[in-house]
C-alpha positions in Angstrom: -44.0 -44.3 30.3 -45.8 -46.3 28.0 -44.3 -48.1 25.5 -45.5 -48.9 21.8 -46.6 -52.6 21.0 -44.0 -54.3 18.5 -44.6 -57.5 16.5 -48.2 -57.6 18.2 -49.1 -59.5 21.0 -46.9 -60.0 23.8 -45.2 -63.5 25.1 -44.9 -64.8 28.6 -41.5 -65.3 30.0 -40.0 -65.9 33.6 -36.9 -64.5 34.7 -35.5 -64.6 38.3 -33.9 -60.9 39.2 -31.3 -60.9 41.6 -31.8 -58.8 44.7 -30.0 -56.0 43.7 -31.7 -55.5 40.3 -35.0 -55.7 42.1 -34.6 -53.1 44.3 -33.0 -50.4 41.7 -36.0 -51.6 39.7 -38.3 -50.6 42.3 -36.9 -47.2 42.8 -37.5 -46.7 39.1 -41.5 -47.3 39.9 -41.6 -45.3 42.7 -39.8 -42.3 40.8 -42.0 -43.3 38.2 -40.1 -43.2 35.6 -42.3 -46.2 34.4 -45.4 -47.9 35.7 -43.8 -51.5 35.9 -40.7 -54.0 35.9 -41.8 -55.3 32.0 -41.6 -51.9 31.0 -38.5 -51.6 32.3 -37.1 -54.9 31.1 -39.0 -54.8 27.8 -37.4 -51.0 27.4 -33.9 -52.6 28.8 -33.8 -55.7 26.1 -35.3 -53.6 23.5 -31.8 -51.0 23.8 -29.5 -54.0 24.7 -31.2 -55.3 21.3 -30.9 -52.4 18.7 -27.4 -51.6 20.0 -25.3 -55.2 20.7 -23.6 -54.7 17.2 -22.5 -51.6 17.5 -19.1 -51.0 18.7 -17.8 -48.7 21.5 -16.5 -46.3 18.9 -19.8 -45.8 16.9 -21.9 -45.5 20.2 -20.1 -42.2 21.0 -19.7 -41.1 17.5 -23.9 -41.2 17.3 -24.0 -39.4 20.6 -21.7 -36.9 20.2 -23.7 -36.1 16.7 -26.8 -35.8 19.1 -28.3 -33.2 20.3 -26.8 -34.1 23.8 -23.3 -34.5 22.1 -23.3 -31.6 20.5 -24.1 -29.6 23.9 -21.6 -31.4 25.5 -19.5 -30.1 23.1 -20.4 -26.9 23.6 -19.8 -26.6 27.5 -16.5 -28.5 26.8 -15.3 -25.8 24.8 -16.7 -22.8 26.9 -14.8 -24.5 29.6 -11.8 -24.6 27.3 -12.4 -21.0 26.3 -12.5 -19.6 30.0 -9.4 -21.4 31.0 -7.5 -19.4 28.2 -8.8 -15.8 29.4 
């Protein structure tokens, strides 16, 4: 998965992962899912980033008025629907 380039060129930075970070990283590449451990820390920050203000609350109210949400919805209330038969 390539990402887009935002705010131009990119910075250097070091970070030491912990063990068990690294390897569920890894198994991300090898699914690949994405190509490399930037991407996936880039994509991670860039989430962490756009969503820190948000409370709990809104989170779900934007998913469940997503597509996603709204079909979870849906096989909530089929569920519902074939209990009541």
């Amino acid at each position: 998965m390539a990402l887009p380039m935002k705010g131009g060129k990119k910075v250097a930075t070091g970070y030491r992962i912990p063990p068990d970070i690294s390897k569920k990283l890894d198994a991300i590449i090898v699914a690949k899912e994405y190509s490399n451990r930037a991407e996936i820390i880039t994509t991670a920050l860039r989430f962490w980033l756009d969503n820190r203000d948000k409370t709990s609350k809104d989170q779900v109210i934007e998913w469940l008025r997503s597509d996603a949400g709204e079909q979870y919805i849906e096989a909530i209330m089929k569920r519902i629907a074939e209990k009541t038969k």
